[in-house]
DSSP file (Angstrom, degrees, kcal/mol; ACC not computed):
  #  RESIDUE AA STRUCTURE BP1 BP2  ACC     N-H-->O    O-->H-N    N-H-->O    O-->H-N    TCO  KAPPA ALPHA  PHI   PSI    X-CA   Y-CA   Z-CA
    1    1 A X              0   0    0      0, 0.0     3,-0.1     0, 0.0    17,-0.0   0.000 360.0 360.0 360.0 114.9  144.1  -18.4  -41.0
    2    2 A X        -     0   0    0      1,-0.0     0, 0.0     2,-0.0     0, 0.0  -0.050 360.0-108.8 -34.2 122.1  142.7  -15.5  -39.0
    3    3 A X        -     0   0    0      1,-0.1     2,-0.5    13,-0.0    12,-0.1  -0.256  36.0-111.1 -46.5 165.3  143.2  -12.0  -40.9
    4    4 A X        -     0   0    0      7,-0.1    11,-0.1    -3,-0.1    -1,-0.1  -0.958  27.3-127.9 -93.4 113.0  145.6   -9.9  -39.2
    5    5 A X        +     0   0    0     -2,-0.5     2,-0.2     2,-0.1    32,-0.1   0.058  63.3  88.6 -70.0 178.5  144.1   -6.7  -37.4
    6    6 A X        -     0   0    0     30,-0.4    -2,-0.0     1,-0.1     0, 0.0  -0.508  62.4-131.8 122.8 160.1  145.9   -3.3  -38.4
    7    7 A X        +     0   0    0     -2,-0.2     2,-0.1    31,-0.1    -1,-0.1   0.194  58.8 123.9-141.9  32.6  145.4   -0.8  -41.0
    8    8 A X  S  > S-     0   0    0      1,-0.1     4,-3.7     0, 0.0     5,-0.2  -0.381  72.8-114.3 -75.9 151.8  148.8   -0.2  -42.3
    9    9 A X  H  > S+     0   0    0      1,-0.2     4,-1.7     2,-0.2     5,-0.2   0.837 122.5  51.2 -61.9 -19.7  149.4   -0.7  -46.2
   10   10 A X  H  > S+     0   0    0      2,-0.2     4,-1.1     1,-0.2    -1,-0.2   0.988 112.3  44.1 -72.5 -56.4  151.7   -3.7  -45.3
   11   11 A X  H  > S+     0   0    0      1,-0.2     4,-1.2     2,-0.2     5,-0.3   0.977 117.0  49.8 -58.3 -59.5  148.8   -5.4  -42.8
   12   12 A X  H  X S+     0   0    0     -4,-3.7     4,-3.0     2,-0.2     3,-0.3   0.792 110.5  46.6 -44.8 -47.9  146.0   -4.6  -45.7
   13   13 A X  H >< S+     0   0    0     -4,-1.7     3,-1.9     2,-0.3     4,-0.4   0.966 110.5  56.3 -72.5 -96.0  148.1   -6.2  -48.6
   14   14 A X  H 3< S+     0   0    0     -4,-1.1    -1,-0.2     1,-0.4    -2,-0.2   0.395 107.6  48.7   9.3 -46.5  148.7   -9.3  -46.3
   15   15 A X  H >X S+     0   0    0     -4,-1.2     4,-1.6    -3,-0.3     3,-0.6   0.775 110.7  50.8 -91.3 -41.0  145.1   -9.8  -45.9
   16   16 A X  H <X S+     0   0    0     -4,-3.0     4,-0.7    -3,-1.9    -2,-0.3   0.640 104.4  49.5 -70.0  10.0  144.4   -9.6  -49.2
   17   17 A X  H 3> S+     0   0    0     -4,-0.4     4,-0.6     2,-0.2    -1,-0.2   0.499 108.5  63.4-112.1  -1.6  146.7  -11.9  -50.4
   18   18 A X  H <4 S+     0   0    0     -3,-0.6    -2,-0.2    -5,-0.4    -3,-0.1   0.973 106.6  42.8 -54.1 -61.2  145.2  -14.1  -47.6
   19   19 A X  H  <>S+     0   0    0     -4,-1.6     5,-1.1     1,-0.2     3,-0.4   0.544 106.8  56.1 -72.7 -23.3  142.0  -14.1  -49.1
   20   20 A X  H  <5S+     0   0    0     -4,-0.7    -1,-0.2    -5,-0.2     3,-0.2   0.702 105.1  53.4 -79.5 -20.6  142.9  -14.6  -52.5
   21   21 A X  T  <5S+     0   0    0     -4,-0.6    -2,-0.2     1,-0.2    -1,-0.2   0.442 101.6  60.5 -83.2  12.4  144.7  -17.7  -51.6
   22   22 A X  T   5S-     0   0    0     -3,-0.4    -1,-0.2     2,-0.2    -2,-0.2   0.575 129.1-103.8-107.8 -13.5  141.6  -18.8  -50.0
   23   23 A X  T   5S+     0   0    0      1,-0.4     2,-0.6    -4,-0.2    -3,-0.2   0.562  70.3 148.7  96.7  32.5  140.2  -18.4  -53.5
   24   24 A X      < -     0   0    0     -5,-1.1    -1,-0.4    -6,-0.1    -2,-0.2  -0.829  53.8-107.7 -98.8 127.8  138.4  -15.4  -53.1
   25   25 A X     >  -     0   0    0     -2,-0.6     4,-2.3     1,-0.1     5,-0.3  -0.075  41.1-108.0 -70.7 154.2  138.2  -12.9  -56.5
   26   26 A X  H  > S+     0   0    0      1,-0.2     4,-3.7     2,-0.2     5,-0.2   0.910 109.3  50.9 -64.5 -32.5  140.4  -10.0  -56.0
   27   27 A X  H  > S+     0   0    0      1,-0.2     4,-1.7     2,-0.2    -1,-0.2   0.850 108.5  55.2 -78.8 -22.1  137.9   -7.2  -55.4
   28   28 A X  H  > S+     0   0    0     -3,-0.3     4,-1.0     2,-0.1    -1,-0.2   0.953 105.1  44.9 -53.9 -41.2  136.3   -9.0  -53.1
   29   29 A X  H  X S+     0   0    0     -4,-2.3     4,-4.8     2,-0.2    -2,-0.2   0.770 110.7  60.5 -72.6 -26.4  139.1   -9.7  -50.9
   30   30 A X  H  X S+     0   0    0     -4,-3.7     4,-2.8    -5,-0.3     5,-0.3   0.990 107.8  44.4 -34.7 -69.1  140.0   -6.0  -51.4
   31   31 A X  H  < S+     0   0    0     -4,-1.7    -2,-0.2     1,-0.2     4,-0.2   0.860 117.7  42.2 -73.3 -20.9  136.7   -5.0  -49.9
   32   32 A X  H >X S+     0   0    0     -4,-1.0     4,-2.8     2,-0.2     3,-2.4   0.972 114.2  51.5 -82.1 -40.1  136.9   -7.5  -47.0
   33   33 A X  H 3< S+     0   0    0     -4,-4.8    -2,-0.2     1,-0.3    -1,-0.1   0.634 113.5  44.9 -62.1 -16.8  140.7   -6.7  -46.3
   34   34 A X  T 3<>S+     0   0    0     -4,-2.8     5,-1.4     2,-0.2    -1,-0.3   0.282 111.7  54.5 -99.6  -4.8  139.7   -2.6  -46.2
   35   35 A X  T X45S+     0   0    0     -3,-2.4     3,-0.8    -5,-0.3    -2,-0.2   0.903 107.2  52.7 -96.7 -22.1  136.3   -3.6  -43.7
   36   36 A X  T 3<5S+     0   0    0     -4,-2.8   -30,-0.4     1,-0.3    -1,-0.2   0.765 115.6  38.4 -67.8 -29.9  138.9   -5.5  -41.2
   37   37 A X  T 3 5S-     0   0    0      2,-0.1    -1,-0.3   -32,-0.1    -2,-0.1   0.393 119.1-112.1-109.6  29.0  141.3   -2.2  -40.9
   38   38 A X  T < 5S+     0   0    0     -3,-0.8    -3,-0.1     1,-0.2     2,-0.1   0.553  70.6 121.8  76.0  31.9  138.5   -0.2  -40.9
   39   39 A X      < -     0   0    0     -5,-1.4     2,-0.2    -8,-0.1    -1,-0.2  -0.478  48.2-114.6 -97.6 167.9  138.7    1.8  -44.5
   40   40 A X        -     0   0    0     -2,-0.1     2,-0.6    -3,-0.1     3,-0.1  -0.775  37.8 -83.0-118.2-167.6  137.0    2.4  -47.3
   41   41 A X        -     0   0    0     -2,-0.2     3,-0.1     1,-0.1   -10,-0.0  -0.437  54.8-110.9 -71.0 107.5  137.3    1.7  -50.7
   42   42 A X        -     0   0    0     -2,-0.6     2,-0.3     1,-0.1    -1,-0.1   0.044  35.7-115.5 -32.4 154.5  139.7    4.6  -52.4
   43   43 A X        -     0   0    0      1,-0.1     2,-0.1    -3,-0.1    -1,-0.1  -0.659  33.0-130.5 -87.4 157.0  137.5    6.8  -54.6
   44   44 A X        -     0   0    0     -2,-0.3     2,-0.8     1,-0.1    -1,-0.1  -0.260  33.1 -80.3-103.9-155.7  138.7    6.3  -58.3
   45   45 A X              0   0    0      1,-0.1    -1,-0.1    -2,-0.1     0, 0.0  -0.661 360.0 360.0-103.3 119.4  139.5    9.4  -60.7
   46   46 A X              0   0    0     -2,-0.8    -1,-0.1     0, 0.0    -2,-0.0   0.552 360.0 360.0 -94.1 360.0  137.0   11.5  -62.7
């Protein structure tokens, strides 16, 4: 199943949960589901 374009939280979440049912580890499918809606990766906390 084709990702779903978009970059809404709802479309992002959706594509990852694509990719993890595809058997893909979660932070990848993070990082593929944020290159399809055109993000990047949140910066974490110092």
């Amino acid at each position: 199943m084709p990702l779903k374009k978009g970059s809404s939280k709802k479309v992002v979440s959706q594509n990852i949960e694509t990719e993890m049912a595809h058997g893909k580890p979660q932070a990848q499918a993070v990082a593929i589901a944020l290159h399809v809606a055109g993000k990047s990766k949140p910066k974490g906390k110092k």
